[in-house]
C-alpha positions as CSV (number, residue, x, y, z in Angstrom):
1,X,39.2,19.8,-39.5
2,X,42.6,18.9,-37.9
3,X,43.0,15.4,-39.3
4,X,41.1,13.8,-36.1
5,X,39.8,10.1,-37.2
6,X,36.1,10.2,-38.3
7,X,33.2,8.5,-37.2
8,X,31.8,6.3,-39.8
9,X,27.7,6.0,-39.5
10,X,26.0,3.7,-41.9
11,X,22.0,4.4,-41.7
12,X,20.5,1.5,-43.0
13,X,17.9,1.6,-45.3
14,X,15.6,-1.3,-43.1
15,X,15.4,2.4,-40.9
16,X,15.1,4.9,-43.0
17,X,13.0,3.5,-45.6
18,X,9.3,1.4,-45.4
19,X,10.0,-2.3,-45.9
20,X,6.7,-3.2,-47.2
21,X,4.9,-1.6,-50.6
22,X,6.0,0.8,-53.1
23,X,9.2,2.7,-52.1
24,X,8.8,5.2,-49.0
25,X,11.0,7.1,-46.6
26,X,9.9,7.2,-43.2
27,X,10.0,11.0,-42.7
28,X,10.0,11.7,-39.0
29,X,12.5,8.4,-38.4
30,X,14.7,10.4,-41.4
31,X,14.4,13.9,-39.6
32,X,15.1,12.9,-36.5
33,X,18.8,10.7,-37.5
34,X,19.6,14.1,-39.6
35,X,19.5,15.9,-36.5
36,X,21.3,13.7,-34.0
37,X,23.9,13.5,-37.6
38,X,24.5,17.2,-36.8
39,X,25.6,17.1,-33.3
40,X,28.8,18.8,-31.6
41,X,31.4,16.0,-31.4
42,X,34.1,14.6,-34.1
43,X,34.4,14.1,-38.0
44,X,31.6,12.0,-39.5
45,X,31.0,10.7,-42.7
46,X,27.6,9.0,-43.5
47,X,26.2,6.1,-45.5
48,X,23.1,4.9,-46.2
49,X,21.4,1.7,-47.5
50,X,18.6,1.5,-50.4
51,X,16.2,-0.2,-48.4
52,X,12.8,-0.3,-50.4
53,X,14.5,1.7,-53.2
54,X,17.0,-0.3,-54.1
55,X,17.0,-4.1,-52.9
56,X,13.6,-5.1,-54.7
57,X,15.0,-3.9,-58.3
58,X,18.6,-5.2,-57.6
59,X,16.8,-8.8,-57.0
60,X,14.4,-8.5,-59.7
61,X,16.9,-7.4,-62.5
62,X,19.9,-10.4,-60.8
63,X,22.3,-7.6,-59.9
64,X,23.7,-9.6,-57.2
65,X,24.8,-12.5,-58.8
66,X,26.2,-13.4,-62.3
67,X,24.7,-12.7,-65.2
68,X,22.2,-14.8,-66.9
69,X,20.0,-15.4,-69.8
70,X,17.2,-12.9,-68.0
71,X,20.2,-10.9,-66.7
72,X,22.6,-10.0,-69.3
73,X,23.8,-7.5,-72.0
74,X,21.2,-4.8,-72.6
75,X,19.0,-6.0,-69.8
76,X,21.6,-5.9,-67.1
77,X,22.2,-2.6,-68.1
78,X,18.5,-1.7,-67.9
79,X,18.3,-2.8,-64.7
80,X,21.2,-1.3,-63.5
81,X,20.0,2.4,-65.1
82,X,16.4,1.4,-62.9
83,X,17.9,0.5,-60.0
84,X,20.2,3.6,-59.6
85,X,18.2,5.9,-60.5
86,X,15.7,4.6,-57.7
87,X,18.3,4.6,-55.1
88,X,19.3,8.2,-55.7
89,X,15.8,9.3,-55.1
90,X,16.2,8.3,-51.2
91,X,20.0,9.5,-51.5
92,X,18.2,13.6,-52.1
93,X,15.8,12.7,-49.4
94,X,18.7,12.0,-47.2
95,X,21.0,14.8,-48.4
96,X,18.0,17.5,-47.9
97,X,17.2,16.2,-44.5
98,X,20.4,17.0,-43.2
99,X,20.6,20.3,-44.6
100,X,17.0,21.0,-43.0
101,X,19.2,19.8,-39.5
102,X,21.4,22.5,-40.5
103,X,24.4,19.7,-41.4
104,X,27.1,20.1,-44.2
105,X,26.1,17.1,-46.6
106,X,28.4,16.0,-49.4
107,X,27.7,14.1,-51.9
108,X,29.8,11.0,-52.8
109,X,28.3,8.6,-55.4
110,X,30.0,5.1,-55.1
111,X,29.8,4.3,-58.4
112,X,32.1,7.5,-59.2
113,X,34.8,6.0,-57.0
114,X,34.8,1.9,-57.1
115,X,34.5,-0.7,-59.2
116,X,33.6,-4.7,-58.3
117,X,35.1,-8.2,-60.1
118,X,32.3,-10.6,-60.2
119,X,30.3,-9.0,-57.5
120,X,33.5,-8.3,-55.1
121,X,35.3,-4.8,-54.4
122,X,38.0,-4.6,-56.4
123,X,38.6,-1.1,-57.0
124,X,38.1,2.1,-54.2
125,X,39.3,5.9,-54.1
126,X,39.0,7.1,-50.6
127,X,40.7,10.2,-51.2
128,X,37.5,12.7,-52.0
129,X,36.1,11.4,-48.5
130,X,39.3,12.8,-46.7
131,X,39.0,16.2,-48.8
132,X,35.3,17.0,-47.9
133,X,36.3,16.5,-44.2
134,X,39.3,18.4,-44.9
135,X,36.7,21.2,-45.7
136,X,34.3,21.1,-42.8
137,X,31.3,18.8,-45.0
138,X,29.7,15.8,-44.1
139,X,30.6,13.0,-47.2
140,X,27.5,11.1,-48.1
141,X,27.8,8.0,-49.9
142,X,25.4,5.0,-50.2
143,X,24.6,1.5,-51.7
144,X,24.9,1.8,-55.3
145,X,25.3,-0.2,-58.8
146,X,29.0,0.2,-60.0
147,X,30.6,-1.1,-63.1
148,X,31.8,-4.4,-62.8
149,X,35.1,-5.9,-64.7
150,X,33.1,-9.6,-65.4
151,X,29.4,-9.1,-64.9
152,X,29.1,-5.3,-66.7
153,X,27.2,-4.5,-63.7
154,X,26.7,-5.5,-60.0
155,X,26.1,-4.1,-56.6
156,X,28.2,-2.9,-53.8
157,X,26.8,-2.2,-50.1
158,X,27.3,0.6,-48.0
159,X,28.4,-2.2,-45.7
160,X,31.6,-2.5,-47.7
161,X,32.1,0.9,-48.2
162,X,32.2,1.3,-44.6
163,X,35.0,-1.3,-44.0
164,X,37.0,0.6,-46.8
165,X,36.7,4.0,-45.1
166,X,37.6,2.7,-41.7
167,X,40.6,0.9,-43.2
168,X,41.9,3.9,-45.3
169,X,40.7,7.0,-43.0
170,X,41.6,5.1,-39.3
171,X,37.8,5.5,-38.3
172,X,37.3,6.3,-34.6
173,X,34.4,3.7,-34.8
174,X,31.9,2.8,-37.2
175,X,28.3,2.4,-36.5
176,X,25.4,0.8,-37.8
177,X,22.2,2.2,-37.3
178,X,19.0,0.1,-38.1
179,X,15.4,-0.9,-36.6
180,X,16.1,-3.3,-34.1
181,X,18.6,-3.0,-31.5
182,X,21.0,-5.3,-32.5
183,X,21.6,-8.6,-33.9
184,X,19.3,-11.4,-32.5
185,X,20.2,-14.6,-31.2
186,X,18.0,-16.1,-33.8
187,X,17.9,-13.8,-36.7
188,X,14.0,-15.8,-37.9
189,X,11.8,-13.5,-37.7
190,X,11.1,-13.7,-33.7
191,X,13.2,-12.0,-30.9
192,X,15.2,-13.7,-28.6
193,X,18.0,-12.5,-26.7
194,X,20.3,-9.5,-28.1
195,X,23.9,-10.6,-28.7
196,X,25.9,-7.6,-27.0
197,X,29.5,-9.0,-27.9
198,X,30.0,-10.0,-31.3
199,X,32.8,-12.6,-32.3
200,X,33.6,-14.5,-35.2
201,X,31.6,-18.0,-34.4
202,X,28.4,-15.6,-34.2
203,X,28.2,-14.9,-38.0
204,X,28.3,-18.5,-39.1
205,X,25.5,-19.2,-36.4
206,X,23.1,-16.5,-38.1
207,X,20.2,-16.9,-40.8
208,X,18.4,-14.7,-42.5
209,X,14.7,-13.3,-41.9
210,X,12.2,-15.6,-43.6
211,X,11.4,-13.5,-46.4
212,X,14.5,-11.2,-46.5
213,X,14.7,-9.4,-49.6
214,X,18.2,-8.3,-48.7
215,X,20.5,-8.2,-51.9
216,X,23.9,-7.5,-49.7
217,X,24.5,-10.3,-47.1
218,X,21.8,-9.5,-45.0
219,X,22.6,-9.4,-41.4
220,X,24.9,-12.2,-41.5
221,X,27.1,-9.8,-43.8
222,X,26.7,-7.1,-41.9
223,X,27.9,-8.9,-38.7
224,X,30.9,-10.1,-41.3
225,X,31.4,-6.8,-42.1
226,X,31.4,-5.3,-38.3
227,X,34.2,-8.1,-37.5
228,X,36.3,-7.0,-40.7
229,X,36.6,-3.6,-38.9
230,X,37.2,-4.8,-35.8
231,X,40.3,-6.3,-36.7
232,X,41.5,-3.5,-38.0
233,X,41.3,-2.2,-34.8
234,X,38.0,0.1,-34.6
235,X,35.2,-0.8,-32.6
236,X,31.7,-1.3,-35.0
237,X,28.3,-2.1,-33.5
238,X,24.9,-2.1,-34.6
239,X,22.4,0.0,-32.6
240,X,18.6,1.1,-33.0
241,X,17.8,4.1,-35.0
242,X,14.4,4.1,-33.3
243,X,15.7,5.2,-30.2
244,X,15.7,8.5,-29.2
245,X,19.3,9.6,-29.0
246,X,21.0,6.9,-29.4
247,X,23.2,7.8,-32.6
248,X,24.0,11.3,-31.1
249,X,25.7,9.3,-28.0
250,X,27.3,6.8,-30.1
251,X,28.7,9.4,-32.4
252,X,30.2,11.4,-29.0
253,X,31.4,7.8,-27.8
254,X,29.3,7.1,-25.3
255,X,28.0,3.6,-24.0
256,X,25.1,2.7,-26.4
257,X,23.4,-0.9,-26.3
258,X,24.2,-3.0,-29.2
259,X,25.8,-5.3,-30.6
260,X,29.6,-4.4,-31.0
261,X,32.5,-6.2,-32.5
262,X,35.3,-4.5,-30.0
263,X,38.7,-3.4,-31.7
264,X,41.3,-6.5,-31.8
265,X,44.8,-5.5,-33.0
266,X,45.2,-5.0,-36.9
């Protein structure tokens, strides 16, 4: 490792997780991103979402918004202990399938390293990210429940965490792997034209999938997110995880089709 910017891959958990029913990885999907993780090219560091692990719990216990009478005190933290204990069973399923790809996984909690202020980022170490790439491993981090300076408890998205590590670390590029292949013109639970070129009147234009369980912003955030690290000057774009080979050439730079929010000047 010689310093060389990394690129950041968030796997979200809409791909690497069953939507529907108890909580499930989807193996072969799973197996397959571990491999094209371990690819020759540069740096990485990987994220992952909690999908059917995490966002049903985070809703039911009111993790995402300000406590309440069904959502304080002992029953936050109830919730809370649930909820991440959940998510940290798909966080081993993705740590051991990219040491079966013969990858270099390691492990970085976020709740070990941030903290939020009323449901907001307000604290972040990027340091322990820098050292494992330092030493030749693959960080790992994820969606997770951190403690939270107003509401005891509250979530933060890998979506964030990527925008922090491309901000602090210089990311080569970031990129968003889910199950479709890229952000719809209509976001309702049809499909209409992809939207290749992302800019900031496309986020306010969005709504969410009837039904979305998302706890983080849904895909409106995650467009947010995408133009937050373009304007620090790295592209980020949104691609499908269920095509073959597509993450290995977006992690070696090549052309993939998306949805990307190109670099701007910071």
């Amino acid at each position: 490792m010689t310093g060389e910017p990394p690129v950041v891959i968030k796997l979200g958990g809409s791909v690497i997780t069953r939507k529907q029913g108890e909580a499930r990885v989807r193996p072969k999907v799973l197996g397959r991103l571990a491999e094209e993780l371990a690819v020759d090219g540069p740096p990485r560091i990987v994220l992952h979402g909690a999908g059917s692990f995490g966002h049903p719990g985070a809703a039911r216990w009111g993790l995402a918004s300000p406590p309440n009478e069904k959502s304080r005190g002992r029953d936050r933290s109830r919730g809370a202990a649930i909820v991440s204990a959940e998510v940290r069973k798909l966080h081993v399923a993705v740590l051991k399938a990219m040491v079966d790809a013969g990858g270099s996984p390691f492990s970085l909690p976020a709740s070990g390293l941030a903290a939020n202020q009323e449901g907001r980022l307000a604290r972040f170490e990027p340091s322990p990210f820098r050292e494992a790439l330092a030493l030749g491993a693959t960080p790992v981090s994820f969606g997770d429940v951190v403690l939270d300076g107003s509401w005891g408890f509250s979530i933060l998205s890998a979506d964030t965490i990527a925008v922090e590590l491309a901000r602090a670390l210089n990311a080569r590029s970031v990129v968003f792997v889910s199950d479709v292949p890229g952000v719809f013109e209509r976001f309702d639970g049809g499909r209409g034209r992809i939207i290749e070129r992302l800019t900031p009147s496309v986020a306010g234009e969005l709504i969410p999938a009837a039904g979305d369980r998302d706890v983080t912003g849904g895909i409106r955030g995650k467009v947010e997110a995408m133009l937050a690290i373009a304007a620090l000057g790295t592209d980020a774009g949104l691609i499908s995880g269920l095509t073959d080979g597509a993450l290995a050439r977006a992690i070696r730079g090549e052309a993939v089709y998306g949805s990307w929010a190109r670099a701007r000047s910071p």
